[in-house]
KEBAKOL-685873 format. One record per residue (C-alpha): residue in one letter; chain; y, x, z. Coordinates in steps of 0.1 Angstrom, whole numbers, plus 5000, padded with zeros to 4 digits. Each point is the difference from the previous one (the first is absolute). Layout:
N
<rec "a"; "A"; <Y; X; Z>>,
...
! end
This chain:
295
<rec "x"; "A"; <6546; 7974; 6950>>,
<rec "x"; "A"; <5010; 4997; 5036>>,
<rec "x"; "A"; <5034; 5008; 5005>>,
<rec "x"; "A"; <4996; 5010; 5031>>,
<rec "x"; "A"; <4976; 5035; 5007>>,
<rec "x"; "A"; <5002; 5013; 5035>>,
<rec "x"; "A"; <4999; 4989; 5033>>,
<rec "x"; "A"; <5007; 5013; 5033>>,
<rec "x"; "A"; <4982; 4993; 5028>>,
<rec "x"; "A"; <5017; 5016; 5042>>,
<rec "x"; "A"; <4974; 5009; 5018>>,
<rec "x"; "A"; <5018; 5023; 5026>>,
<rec "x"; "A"; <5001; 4976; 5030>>,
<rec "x"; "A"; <4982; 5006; 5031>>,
<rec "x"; "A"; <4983; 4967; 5002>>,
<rec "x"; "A"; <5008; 5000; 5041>>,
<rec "x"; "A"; <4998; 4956; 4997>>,
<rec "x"; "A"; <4964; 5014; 4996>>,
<rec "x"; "A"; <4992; 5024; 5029>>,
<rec "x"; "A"; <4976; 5009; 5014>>,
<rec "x"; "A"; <4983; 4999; 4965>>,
<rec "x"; "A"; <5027; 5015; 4982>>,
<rec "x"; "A"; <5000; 5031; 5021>>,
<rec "x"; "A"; <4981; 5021; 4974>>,
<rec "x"; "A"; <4995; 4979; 4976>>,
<rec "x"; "A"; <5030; 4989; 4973>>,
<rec "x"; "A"; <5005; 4961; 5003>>,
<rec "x"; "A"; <4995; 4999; 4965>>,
<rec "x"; "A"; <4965; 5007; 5001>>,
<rec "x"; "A"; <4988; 4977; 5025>>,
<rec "x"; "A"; <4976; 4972; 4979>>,
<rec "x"; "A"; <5007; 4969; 4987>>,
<rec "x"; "A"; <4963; 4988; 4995>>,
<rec "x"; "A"; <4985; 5028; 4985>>,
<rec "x"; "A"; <5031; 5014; 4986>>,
<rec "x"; "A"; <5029; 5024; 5017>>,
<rec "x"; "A"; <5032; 4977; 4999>>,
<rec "x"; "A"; <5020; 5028; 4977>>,
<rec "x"; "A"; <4975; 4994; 4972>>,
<rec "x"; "A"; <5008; 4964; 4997>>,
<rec "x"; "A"; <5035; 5012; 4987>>,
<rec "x"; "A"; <4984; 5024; 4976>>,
<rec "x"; "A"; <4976; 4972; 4989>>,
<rec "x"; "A"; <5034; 4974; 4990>>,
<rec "x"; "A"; <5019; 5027; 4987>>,
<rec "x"; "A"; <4969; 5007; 4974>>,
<rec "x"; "A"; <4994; 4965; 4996>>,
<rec "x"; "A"; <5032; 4998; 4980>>,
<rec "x"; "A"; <4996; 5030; 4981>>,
<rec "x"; "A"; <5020; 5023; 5025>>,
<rec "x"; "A"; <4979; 5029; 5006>>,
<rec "x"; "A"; <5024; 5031; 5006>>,
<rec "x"; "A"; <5007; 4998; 5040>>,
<rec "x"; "A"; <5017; 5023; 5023>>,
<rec "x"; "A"; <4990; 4994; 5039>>,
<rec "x"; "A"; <5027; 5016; 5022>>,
<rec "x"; "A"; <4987; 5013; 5029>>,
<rec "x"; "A"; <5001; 5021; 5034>>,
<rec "x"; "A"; <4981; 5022; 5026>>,
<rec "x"; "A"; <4964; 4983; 5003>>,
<rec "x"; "A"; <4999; 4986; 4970>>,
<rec "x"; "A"; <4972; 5019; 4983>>,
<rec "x"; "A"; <4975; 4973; 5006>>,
<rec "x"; "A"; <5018; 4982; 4973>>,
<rec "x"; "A"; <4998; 5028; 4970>>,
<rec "x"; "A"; <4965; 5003; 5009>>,
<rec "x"; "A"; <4991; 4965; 4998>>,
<rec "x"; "A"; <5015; 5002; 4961>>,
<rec "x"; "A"; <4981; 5032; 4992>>,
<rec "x"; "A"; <4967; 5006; 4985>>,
<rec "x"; "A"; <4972; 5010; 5026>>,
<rec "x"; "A"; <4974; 5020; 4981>>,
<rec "x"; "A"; <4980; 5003; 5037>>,
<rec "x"; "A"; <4996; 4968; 5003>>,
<rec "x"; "A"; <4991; 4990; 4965>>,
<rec "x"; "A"; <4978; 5024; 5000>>,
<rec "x"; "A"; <4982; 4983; 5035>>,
<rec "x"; "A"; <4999; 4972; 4985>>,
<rec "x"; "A"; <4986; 5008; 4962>>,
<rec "x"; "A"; <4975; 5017; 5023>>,
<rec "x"; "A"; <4988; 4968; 5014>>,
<rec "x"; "A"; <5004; 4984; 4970>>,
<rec "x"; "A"; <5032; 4976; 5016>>,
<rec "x"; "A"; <5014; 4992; 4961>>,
<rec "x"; "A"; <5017; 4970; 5019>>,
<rec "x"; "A"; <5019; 5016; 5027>>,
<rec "x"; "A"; <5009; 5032; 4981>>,
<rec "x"; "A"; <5019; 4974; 4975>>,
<rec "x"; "A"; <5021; 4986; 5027>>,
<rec "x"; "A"; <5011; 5035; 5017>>,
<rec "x"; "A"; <5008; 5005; 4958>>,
<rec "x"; "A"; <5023; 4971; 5004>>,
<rec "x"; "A"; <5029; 5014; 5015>>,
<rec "x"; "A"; <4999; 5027; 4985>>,
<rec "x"; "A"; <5001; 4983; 4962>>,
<rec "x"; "A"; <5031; 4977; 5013>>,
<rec "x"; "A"; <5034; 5020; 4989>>,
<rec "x"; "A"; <5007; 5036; 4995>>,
<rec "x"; "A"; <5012; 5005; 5039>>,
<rec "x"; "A"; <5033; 5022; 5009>>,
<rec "x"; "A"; <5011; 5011; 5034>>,
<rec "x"; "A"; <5033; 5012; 5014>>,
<rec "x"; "A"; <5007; 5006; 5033>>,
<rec "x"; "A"; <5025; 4983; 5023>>,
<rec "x"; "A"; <5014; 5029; 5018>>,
<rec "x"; "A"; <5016; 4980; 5030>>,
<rec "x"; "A"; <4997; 4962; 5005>>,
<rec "x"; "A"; <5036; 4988; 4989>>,
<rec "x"; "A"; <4992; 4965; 4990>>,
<rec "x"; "A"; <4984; 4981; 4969>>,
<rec "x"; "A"; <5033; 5004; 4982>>,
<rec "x"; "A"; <4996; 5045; 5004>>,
<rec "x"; "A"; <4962; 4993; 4989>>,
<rec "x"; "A"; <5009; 4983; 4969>>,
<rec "x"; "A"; <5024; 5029; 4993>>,
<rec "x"; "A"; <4975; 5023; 5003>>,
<rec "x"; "A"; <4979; 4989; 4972>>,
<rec "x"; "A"; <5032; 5002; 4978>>,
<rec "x"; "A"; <4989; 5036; 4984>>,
<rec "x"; "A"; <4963; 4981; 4987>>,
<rec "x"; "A"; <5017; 4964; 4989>>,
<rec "x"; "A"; <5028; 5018; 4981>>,
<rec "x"; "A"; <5024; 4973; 4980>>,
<rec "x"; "A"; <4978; 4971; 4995>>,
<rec "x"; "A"; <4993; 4967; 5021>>,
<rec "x"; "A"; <4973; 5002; 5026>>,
<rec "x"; "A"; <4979; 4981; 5026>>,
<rec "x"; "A"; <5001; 5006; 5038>>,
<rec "x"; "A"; <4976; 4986; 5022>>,
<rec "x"; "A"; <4992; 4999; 5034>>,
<rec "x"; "A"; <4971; 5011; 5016>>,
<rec "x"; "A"; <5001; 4976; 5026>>,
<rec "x"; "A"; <5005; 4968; 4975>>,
<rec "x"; "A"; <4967; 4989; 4985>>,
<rec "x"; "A"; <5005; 4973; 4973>>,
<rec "x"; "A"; <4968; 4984; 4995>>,
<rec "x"; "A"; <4983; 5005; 4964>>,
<rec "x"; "A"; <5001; 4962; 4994>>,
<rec "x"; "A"; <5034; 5001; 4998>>,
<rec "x"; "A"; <5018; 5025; 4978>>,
<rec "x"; "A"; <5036; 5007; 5004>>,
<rec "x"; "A"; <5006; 5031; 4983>>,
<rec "x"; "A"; <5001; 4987; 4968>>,
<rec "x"; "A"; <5021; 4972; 5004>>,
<rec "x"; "A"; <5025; 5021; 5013>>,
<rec "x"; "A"; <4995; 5026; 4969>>,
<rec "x"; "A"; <5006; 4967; 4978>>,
<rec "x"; "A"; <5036; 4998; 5026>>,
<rec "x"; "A"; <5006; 5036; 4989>>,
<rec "x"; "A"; <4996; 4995; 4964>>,
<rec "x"; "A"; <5026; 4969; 4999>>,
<rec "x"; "A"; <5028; 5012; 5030>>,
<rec "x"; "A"; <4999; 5033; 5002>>,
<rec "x"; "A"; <5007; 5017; 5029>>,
<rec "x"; "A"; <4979; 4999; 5035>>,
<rec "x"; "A"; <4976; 4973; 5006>>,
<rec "x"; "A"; <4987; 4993; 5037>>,
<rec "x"; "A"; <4975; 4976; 5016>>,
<rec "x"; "A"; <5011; 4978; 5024>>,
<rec "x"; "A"; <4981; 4976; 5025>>,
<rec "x"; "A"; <5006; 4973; 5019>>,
<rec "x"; "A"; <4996; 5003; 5033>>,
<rec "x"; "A"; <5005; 4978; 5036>>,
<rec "x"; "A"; <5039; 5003; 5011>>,
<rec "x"; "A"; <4993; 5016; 5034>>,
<rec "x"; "A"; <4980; 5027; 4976>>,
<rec "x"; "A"; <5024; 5009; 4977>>,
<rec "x"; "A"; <5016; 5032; 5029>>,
<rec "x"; "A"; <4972; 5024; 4994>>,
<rec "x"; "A"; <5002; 4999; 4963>>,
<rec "x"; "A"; <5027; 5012; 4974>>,
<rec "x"; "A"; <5012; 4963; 4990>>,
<rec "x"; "A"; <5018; 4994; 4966>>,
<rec "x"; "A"; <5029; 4968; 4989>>,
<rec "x"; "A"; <4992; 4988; 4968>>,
<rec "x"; "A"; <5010; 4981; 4977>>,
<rec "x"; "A"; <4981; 4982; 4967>>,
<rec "x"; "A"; <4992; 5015; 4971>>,
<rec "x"; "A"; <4986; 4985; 4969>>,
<rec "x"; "A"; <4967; 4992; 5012>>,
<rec "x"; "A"; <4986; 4980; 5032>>,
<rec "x"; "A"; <4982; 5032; 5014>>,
<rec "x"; "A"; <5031; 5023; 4990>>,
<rec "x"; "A"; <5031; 5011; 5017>>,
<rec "x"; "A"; <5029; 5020; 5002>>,
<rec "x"; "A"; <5002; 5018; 5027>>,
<rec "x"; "A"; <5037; 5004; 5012>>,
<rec "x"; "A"; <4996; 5015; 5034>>,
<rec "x"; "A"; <4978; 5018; 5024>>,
<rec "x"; "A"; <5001; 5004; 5035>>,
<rec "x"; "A"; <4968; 5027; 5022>>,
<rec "x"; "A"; <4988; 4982; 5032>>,
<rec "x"; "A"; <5033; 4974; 5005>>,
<rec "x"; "A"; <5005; 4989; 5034>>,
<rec "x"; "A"; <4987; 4968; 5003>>,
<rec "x"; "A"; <5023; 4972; 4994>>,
<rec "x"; "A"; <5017; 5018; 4974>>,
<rec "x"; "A"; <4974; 5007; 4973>>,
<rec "x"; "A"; <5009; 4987; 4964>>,
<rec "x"; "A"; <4971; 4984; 4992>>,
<rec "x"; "A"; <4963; 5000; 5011>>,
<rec "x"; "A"; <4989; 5016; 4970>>,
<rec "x"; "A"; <4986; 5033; 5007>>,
<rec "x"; "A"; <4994; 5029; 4982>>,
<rec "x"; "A"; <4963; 5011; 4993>>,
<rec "x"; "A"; <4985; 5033; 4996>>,
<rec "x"; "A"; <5004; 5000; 4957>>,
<rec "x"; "A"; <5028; 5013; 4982>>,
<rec "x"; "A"; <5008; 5009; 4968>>,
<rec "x"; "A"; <5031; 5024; 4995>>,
<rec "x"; "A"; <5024; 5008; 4977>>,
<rec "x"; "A"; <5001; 5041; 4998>>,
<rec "x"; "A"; <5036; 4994; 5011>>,
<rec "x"; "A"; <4992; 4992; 5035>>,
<rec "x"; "A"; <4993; 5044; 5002>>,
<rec "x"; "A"; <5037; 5003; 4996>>,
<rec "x"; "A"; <5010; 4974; 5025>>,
<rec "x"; "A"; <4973; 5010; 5028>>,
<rec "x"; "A"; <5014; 5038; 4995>>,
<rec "x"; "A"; <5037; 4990; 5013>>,
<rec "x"; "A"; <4983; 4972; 5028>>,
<rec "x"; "A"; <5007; 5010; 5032>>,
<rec "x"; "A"; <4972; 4988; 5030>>,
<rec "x"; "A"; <5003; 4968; 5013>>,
<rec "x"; "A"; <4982; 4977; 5020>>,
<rec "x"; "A"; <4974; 5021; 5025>>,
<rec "x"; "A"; <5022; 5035; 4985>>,
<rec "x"; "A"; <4976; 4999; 4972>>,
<rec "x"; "A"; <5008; 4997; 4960>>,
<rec "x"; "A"; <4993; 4967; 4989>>,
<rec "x"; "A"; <4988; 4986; 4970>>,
<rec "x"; "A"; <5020; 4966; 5007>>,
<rec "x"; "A"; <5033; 5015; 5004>>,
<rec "x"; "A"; <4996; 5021; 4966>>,
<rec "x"; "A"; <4986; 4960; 4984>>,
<rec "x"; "A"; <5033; 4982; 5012>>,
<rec "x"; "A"; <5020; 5031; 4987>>,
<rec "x"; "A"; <4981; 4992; 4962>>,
<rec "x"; "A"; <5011; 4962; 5002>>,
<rec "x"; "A"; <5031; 5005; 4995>>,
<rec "x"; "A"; <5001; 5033; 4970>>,
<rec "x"; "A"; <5000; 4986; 4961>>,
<rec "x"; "A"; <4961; 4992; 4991>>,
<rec "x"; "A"; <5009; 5021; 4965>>,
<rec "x"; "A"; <5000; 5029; 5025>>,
<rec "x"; "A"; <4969; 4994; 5013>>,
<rec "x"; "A"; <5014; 4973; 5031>>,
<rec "x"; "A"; <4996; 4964; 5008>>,
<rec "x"; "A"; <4967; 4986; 5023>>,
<rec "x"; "A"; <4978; 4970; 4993>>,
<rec "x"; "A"; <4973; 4993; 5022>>,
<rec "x"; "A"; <4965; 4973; 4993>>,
<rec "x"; "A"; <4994; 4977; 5032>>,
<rec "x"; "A"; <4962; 5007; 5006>>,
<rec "x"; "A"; <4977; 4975; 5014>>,
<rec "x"; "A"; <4969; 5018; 4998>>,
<rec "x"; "A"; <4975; 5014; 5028>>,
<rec "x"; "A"; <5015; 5035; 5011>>,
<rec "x"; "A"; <4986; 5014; 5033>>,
<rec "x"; "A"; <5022; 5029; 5020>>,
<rec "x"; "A"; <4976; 5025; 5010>>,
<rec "x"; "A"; <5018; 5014; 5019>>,
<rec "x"; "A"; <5003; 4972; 5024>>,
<rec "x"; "A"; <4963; 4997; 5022>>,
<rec "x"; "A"; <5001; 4965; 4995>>,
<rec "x"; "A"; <5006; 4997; 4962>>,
<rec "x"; "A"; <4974; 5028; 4993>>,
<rec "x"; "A"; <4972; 4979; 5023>>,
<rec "x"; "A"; <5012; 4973; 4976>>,
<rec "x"; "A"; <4998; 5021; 4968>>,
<rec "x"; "A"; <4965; 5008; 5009>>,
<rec "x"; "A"; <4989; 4968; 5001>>,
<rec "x"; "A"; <5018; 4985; 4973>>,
<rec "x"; "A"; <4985; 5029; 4979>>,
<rec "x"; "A"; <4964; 5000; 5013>>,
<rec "x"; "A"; <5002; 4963; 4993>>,
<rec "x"; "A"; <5004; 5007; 4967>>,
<rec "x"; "A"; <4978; 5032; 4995>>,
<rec "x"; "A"; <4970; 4989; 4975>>,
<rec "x"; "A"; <4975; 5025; 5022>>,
<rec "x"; "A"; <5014; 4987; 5037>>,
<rec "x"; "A"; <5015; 4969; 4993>>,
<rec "x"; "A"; <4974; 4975; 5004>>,
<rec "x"; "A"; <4977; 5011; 5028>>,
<rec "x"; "A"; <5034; 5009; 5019>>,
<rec "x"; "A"; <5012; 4960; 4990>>,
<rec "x"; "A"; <4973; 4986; 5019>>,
<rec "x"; "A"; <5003; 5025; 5032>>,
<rec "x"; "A"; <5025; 4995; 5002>>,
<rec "x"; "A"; <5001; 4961; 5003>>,
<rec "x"; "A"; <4970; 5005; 5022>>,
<rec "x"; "A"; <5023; 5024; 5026>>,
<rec "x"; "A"; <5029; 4975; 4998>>,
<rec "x"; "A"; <4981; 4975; 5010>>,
<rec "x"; "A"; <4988; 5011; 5028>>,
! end
């Protein structure tokens, strides 16, 4: 059995890279394809048997809870007009994972939205991931770093590498090896360094899974970078405490496809990467789309 069971998935943020389209609608809901972006994460999480998922979210957010309810109305439109088809994929998200919610009361950072899901998680290891990260199905992470789990103990990250002049707007780890090619240990961690004084060009992507311990050091971490409560800060504070108590951070160096949806020109690339791939879209939009480039 897996040994990990929930995940946690902060949803709270106003999406404002994303405005005008963001206004009234929650970033995480905007479609990948055919898909809202948020449901990707739910879809990963399942895929390795991880179905009990708390989204943390804010004002405006309902769009979200509805999207992972049933919809008797609509079924019932459809069975009407016999739509067998399309009343199995509005089934889908629904089937995924038993959904929780919990509201972020004010926006204090990633690091105050991971504490919040503290009362649901309870004393066992758990997975957070980012709305705006999408990991592309073709290739899993989330197990590997179960397997990292399993042998270490402790936190396990997922790091990237990334162009030098890159590296400021991320939270950027040093490292050092591990046992394994793919597999480090991460010995420091740094939010957004200025450039020229960032550790390393390994960043830190939106997939983590925490030791229960990191509740206890998020409730003494006072705001940092921005005044908010971050997640980084309370992750270099579990590098250094015993792993027999639930410290020490190893990380896997990804090299997969991973699109940030919230960036507009990742998410343009996301769709087509995905619709490329689709087994309904994929091949009459192939040959359009050779057909547009070249002219």
């Amino acid at each position: 059995m897996n040994s990990v069971r929930k995940v946690v998935i902060p949803v709270a943020g106003l999406g404002t890279r994303f405005l005008p389209a963001s206004k009234a609608v929650p970033k995480e809901m905007l479609p990948v394809v055919d898909k809202p972006a948020v449901q990707y994460n739910v879809e990963e999480a399942a895929s390795v048997g991880i179905t009990d998922v708390l989204m943390v979210t804010g004002r405006n957010k309902e769009a979200i809870e509805n999207h992972f309810d049933a919809m008797p109305e609509l079924n019932a439109n459809l069975a009407a007009k016999g739509d067998e088809a399309r009343i199995a994929l509005a089934a889908e998200s629904e089937n995924l994972a038993q959904i929780h919610f919990v509201r972020q009361g004010e926006a204090l950072g990633l690091g105050h939205a991971v504490l919040c899901a503290k009362g649901h998680v309870g004393n066992e290891p758990f997975v957070v991931m980012l709305g705006d990260d999408l990991i592309d199905a073709r290739d899993p992470v989330l197990e590997q770093m179960i397997a990292i789990r399993e042998q270490h103990g402790g936190s396990v990250l997922c790091l990237m590498e990334v162009p030098q002049d890159q590296v400021y707007l991320y939270g950027c780890a040093a490292v050092e090896p591990a046992d394994s090619p793919d597999v480090v240990r991460v010995t420091g961690l740094v939010e957004k360094p200025p450039p020229g004084e960032e550790p390393s060009n390994l960043i830190v992507i939106g997939r983590y899974l925490l030791d229960p311990k990191v509740f206890e050091v998020l409730e003494r971490t006072e705001p940092g970078r921005g005044g908010e409560i971050q997640l980084t800060d309370a992750l270099h504070e579990l590098i250094d405490i015993d792993p027999q108590d639930g410290g020490g951070v190893h990380a896997v160096v990804f090299d997969g496809r991973r699109y940030d949806t919230g960036d507009k020109l990742s998410y343009l690339q996301a769709n087509v990467m995905l619709a490329l791939d689709n087994d309904e879209l994929g091949g009459s939009f192939r040959e359009w789309l050779k057909s547009y480039l070249s002219e």
